[in-house]
C-alpha positions as CSV (number, residue, x, y, z in Angstrom):
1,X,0.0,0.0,0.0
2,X,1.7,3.4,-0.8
3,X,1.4,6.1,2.2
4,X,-0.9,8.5,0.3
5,X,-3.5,5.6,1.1
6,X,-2.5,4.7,4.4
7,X,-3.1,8.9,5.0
8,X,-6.3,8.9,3.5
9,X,-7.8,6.4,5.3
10,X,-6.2,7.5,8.7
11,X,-7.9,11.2,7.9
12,X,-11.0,9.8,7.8
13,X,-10.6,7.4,10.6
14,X,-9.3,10.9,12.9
15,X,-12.2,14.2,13.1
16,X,-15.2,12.8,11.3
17,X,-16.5,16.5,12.4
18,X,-13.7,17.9,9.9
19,X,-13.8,15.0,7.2
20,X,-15.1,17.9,4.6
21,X,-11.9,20.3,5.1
22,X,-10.0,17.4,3.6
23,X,-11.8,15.8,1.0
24,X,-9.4,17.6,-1.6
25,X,-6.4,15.3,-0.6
26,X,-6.7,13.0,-2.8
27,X,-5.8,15.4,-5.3
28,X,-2.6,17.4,-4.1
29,X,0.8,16.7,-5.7
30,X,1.8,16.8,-2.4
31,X,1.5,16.7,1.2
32,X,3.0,18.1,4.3
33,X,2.2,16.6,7.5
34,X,3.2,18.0,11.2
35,X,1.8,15.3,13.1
36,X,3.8,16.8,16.3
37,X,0.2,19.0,16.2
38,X,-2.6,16.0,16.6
39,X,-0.3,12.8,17.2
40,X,1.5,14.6,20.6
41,X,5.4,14.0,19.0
42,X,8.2,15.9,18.9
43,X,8.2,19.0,16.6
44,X,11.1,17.5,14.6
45,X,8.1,15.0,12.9
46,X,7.1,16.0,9.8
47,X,7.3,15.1,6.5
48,X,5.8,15.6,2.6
49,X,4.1,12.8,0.6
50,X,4.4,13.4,-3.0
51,X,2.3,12.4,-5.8
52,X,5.4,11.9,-8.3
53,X,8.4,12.1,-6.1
54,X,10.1,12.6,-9.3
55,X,9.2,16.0,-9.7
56,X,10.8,16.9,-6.8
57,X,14.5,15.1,-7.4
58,X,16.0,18.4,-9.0
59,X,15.3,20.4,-5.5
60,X,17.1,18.2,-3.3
61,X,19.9,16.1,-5.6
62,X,23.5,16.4,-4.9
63,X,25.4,14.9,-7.2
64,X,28.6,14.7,-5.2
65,X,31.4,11.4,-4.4
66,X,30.2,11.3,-1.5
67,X,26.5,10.7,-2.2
68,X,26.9,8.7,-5.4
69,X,24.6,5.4,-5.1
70,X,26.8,2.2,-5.9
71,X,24.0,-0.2,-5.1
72,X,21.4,-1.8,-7.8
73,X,18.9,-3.6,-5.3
74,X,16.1,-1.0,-5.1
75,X,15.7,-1.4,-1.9
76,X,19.7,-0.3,-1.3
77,X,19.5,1.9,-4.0
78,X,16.9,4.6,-3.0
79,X,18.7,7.8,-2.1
80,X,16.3,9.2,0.5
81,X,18.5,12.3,0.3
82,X,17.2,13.0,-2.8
83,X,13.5,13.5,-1.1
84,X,14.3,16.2,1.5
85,X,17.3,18.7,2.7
86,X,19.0,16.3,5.3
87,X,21.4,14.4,4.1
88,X,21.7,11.7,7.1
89,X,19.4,9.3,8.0
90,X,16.8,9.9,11.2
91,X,14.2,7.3,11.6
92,X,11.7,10.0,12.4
93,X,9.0,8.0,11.1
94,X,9.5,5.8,13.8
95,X,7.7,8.0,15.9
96,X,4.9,8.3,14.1
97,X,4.7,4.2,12.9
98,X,4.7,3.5,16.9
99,X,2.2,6.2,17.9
100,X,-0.2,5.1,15.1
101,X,0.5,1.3,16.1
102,X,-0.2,1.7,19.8
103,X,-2.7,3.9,19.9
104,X,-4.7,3.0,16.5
105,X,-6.8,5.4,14.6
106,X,-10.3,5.1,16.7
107,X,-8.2,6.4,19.6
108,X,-6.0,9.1,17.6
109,X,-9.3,10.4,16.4
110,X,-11.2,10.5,19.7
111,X,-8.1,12.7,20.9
112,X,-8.2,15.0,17.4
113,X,-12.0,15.2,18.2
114,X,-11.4,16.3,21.7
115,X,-9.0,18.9,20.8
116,X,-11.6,20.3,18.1
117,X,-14.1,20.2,21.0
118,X,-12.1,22.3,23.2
119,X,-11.6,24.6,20.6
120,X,-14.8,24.8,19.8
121,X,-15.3,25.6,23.5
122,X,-12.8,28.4,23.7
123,X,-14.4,30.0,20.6
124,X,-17.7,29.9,22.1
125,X,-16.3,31.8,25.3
126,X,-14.9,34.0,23.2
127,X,-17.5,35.3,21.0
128,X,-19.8,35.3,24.4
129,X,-17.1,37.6,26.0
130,X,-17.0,41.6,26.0
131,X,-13.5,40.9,25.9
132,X,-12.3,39.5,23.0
133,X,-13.6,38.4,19.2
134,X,-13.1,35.6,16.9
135,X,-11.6,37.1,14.3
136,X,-12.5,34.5,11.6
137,X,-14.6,31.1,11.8
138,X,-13.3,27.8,14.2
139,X,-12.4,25.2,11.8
140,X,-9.6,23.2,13.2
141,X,-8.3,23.5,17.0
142,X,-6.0,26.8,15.7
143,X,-7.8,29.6,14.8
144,X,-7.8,33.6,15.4
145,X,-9.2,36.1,18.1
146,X,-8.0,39.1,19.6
147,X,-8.6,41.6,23.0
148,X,-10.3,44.9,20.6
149,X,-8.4,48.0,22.1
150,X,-10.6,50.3,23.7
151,X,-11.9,53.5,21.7
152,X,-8.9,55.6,23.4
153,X,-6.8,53.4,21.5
154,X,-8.7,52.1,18.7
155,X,-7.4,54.7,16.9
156,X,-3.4,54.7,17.7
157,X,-3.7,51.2,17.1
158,X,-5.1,51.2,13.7
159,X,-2.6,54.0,12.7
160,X,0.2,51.6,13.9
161,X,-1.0,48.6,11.7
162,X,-1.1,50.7,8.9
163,X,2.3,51.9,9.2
164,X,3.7,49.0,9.6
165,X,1.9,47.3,6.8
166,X,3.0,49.8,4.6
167,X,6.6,49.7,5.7
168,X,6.2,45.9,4.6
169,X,4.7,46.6,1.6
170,X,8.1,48.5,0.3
171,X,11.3,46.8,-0.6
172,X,14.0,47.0,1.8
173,X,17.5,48.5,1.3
174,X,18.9,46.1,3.5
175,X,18.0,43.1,0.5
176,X,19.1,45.1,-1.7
177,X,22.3,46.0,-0.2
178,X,23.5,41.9,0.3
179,X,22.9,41.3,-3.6
């Protein structure tokens, strides 16, 4: 079975409340994963399934002595170097292999589901409060809100976005100067 698969059928085994927001997937070219965010894992997991791996050889080759592949067996011969920027070999997947192994999908999606329930919670305190607002709609367990300033500095604030904003807008003699 190829690991685009396997994903697809642990996305719909994990949130069945958020099975819509990936029903594109099959589609992509690619995709990157930080399970570190649902799964519980280190931050160092992560990784990108391609459609045609392929397409993405001239990124990441380095056609060096040192690299060179002397093997024919496939299995010897794959230069996972050739996949990502690293050129040594972590078993991060391991991580990921024994957390999906233990714990199964049922259970890693009663834990996603939880998490999109206390977000959901949160968002509802917030758009209850006088305090704060949602600043666009709950989706996932990430999403946006802020504390409004009050009218005294309603004002100062806004004209402090927009400088900044425009100062980020303009190119910056600093780039240049490097080139």
């Amino acid at each position: 079975m190829d690991a685009r698969g396997c994903l697809l059928r642990r996305v719909r085994a994990a949130g069945p409340s958020v099975h819509r927001l990936f029903d594109g997937l099959p589609e992509a070219d690619s995709i990157a994963l930080d399970p570190h965010k649902w799964l519980y894992l280190p931050a160092d997991c992560g990784c990108v399934l391609y459609r045609d791996p392929a397409a993405v050889l001239g990124a990441f080759t380095l056609d060096v002595d040192y690299t060179r592949v002397l093997q024919q067996d496939p299995a010897e011969a794959y230069a996972f170097w050739d996949y990502g920027p690293e050129l040594t070999r972590r078993f991060r997947a391991l991580k990921v292999w024994m957390t999906l192994a233990y714990a199964g999908s049922r259970l890693v999606g009663e834990a996603i589901e939880s998490n999109l329930d206390c977000a959901r919670y949160l968002a509802q305190l917030v758009d209850t409060s006088d305090d704060f607002e949602l600043l666009a709609p709950v989706e996932l367990s990430i999403f946006c809100f802020r504390y409004p300033p009050p009218d005294a500095a309603r004002d100062l604030h806004s004209r402090i976005v927009g400088t900044v904003g425009s100062r980020l807008r303009r190119p910056w003699p600093v780039w240049r100067q490097a080139r």
